[in-house]
C-alpha positions, 0 to 999 in steps of 0.5 A: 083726479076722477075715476070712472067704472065700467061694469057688466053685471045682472043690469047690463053694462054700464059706467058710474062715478068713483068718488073718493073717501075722506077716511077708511073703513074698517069693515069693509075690503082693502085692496092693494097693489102687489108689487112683488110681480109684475107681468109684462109682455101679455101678447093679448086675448082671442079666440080660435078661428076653427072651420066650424067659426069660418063656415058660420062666418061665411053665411053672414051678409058681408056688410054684417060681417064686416060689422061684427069683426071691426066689433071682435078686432079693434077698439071699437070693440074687443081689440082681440089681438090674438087668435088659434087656427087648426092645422086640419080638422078639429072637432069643431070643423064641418068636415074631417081631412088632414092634408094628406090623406093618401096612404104612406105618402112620405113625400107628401106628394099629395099635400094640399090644404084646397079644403080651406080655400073653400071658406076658411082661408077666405075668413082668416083673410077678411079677418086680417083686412081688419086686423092686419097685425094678429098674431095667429098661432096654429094647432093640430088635432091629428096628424094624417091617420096613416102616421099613427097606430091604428091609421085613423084620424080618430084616436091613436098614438103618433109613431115615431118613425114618421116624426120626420115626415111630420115635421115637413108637414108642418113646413109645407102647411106654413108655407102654404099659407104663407102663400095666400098672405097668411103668417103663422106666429107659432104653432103648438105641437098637439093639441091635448097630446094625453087624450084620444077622445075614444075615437070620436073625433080627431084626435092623437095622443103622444108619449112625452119622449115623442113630443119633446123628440118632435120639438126639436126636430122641428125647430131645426127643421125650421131654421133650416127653411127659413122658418121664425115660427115659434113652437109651444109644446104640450098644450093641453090641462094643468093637470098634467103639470109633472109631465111637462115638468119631467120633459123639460128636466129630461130633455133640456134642449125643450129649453132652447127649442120651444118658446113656451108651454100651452095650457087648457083649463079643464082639469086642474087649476093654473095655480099648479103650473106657477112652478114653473114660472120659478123653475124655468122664468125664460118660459112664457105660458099661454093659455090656449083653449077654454070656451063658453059652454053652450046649455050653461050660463052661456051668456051670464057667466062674466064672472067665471071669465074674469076670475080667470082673466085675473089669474092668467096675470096673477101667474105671469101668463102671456096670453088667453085665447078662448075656443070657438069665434062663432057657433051655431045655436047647437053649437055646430057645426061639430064633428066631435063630442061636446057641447061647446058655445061660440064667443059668438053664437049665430042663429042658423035659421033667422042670422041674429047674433047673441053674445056670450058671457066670456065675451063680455069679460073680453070687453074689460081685458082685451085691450091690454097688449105687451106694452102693459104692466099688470100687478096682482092685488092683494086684499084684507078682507075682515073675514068670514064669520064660522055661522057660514060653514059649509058654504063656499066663500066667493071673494072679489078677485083683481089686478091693477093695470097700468097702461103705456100712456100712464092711466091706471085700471083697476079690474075686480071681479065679484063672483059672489052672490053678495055686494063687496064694499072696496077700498082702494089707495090711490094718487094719495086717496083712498077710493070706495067702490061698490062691487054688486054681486055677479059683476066684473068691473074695470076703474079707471083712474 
C-alpha cells in the first residue's frame, strides 16, 4: 500500500509520499479514528448563488465562464454539489425588490419574479447545464415590506396576520422556477430571524412562535400543491441554540414539519448546537452560511476553513454552504453593510479571477457526498508544556473519510505556527506525516 498527500499551505499546493514507519514515537501526536460516530449522509459543500455572484457571472466571456464553473461544479475541480439561492433580494444583490411590492396585495395579483430573468435565472441555468444534479435550496432576507411593522424591506417583525399569505408566496416562488426548469431542494424559513440590520438592508426578525406557526402552515400548504420541498427553520447563529431548543419542545409538530435546522457561524460555536443531535438524532443540521472576508486573510485562510469543515463532521452535520459564489474586488455588488469576499473574486476593470482561501479547503472536502462515511479522530498529543501560558495552543484537527470505492482519506488541519509530526495506524502500519504550519492536508491511502 502507498499513501499520497495532497496539501495546501504558505507554498502553494502540492502532492508528497507518505512513507510508512517501521516503529512509533513516543513524542510525536497519534491520531486514531473514532468509531464512537460515524456521520453519514453529508449532502455536500457550496456557496450561495446571490444576485450580487449572478450579476458578476454575468460580465464574463462565456467560454470563460463556462471554464470557471466546470472548475466550481465537477471533479475537474471542486465538485461542489450544493448551493443557496435568495427568494428576493439580499444584501448581496445589485438591487432591492421582493416579488411583490404592491401594497396589500393578499391575492398576490402582482407576484412576479421578471427581476431575476434578467441575469440571475439565466445563471442558475448555465449553472445547471454543468451540474444538473445540484441540490439548490433557497432563502429569504424579507418577506414584502407591506407584510411586516413598519412596511419596509429594511428591518421589522413579520406580522402574524399575513403568514398565510406568506406561505403562497412561497408557493408561487417555487412554482415560478420550477417553470423555468429550476427545482428547489428546500427552503429555510428566514434568513437571520433574530436580526434587522438596523434597516440597512433586507432584512426581518420573527418571533419563534411565529416561525414555528409558519413552519407548519406551510409544510401543509405544501403537501396540499404537490410540493416535496423540504423546509429547514431557524437559519441563523449557534448562539441562538435555546431558542431553536425551546421551539422544538414547544412545538412538537416542528418535528414532523421541518427536515432540519440551518446555522451560521458568526457568533457561538457548532460545539453548542451538538445537543441537539442527542435531543433530536432524526434531525439533520446544515450549516447554510459563512463566507471569506474580503480585507482579512482572504485568500490564506484555508486553515480557518478546514477547521471548520472538520467540525461540521465532527457534530453530524449534513452539509456546508459558504456565502457569496463571486464578488467583485469591493465586494460588490452590495446593498448591505458588510465587507464580505466571494469564494471567487472577479476584477471589475481587467476581469481576472482570484481565488479565496475557503476555496482552497473546498478543494479537499468538496467531494465527499452521502455515499461517504466520515469518522472524527482522535488525537494524544504529548502535551503542552506551562513556559507557553498564556499563548493560545492551536492543535492539528482531522477526520478520516472512507469513500463508496473503499479509499480511506485522512484529512488534518494544522492551524498552527508550528509543524505537527503525526502518526497514524493504518492497514497494519503506522504512517508519519508531516504537518508543516498553516496547512491543510488530505492523505490518501
Amino acid at each position: 500500500m502507498e499513501a499520497k498527500i495532497y496539501s495546501t499551505n504558505d507554498y502553494g499546493e502540492f502532492i508528497e509520499d507518505s512513507f510508512f514507519a517501521g516503529t512509533t514515537l513516543c513524542g510525536i501526536t497519534t491520531a486514531k479514528k473514532d468509531d464512537s460516530f460515524v456521520n453519514k449522509g453529508f449532502i455536500g459543500c457550496g456557496a450561495a448563488i446571490t444576485g450580487a455572484s449572478c450579476y458578476n457571472l454575468s460580465k464574463m466571456d462565456k467560454d470563460k465562464r463556462r471554464e470557471l464553473l466546470e472548475y466550481l461544479y465537477t471533479p475537474k475541480g471542486l465538485d461542489m454539489k450544493i448551493g443557496r439561492l435568495t427568494i428576493g433580494s439580499s444584501d448581496y444583490s445589485a438591487e432591492v425588490y421582493s416579488y411583490d411590492d404592491v401594497e396589500n396585495d393578499v391575492e398576490l395579483k402582482h407576484f412576479s419574479i421578471d427581476r431575476d430573468k434578467n441575469y440571475i435565472i439565466p445563471m442558475i441555468k448555465e449553472i445547471l447545464e454543468v451540474k444538473p444534479d445540484l441540490k439548490l435550496f433557497a432563502s429569504p432576507w424579507s418577506p414584502p415590506g407591506w407584510m411586516k411593522t413598519g412596511g419596509m424591506l429594511g428591518g421589522g417583525y413579520m406580522r402574524d396576520k399575513y403568514l398565510d399569505v406568506y406561505a403562497d408566496y412561497f408557493v408561487k416562488y417555487i412554482k415560478a422556477y420550477q417553470a423555468e426548469g429550476i427545482n428547489i431542494f428546500a427552503v429555510t424559513s428566514q434568513n437571520e430571524p433574530t436580526t434587522h440590520q438596523d434597516g440597512k438592508m433586507p432584512a426581518c426578525r420573527w418571533h419563534p412562535e411565529s416561525e414555528a406557526k409558519f413552519v407548519s402552515i406551510l409544510r401543509k400548504r405544501f403537501d396540499d400543491k404537490g410540493i416535496d420541498t423540504k423546509i429547514w427553520f431557524f437559519d441563523h447563529n449557534f448562539i441562538h441554540i435555546n431558542r431553536v431548543k425551546w421551539s422544538l419542545e414547544e412545538y412538537p409538530e416542528l418535528r414532523r414539519d421541518s427536515a432540519g435546522v440551518a446555522f451560521h457561524y458568526y457568533h457561538g460555536n457548532i460545539e453548542q448546537t451538538a445537543v441537539l443531535r442527542e435531543m433530536f438524532p432524526e434531525l439533520p443540521l446544515h450549516f447554510t452560511e459563512g463566507g471569506p472576508r474580503l480585507y482579512d486573510n482572504y485568500a490564506t485562510d484555508w486553515c480557518k476553513w478546514g477547521v471548520m469543515l472538520t467540525k461540521v463532521f465532527q457534530n453530524g452535520y449534513s452539509s456546508l454552504t459558504g456565502w457569496n459564489l463571486m464578488l467583485d474586488e469591493q465586494g460588490g455588488p452590495n446593498v448591505g453593510p458588510y465587507f464580505c469576499g466571494g469564494l471567487v473574486t472577479r476584477n471589475s476593470i481587467d476581469g481576472s479571477l482570484s481565488y479565496s482561501g475557503q476555496s482552497k479547503a473546498f478543494r479537499h472536502f468538496a467531494m465527499i457526498d452521502e455515499t461517504w462515511e466520515i469518522s472524527p479522530l482522535k488525537f494524544e498529543r504529548p502535551g503542552m508544556p506551562v513556559s507557553s501560558f498564556p499563548k493560545q495552543a492551536r492543535y492539528t484537527e482531522g477526520c478520516v473519510a472512507t469513500s463508496k470505492d473503499g479509499k480511506t482519506f485522512l484529512l488534518l488541519v494544522n492551524p498552527s505556527d508550528k509543524k505537527d509530526q503525526i502518526q497514524y495506524f493504518h492497514d497494519g502500519k503506522w504512517w508519519y506525516i508531516e504537518m508543516m504550519p498553516n496547512t491543510l492536508s488530505t492523505a490518501i491511502f
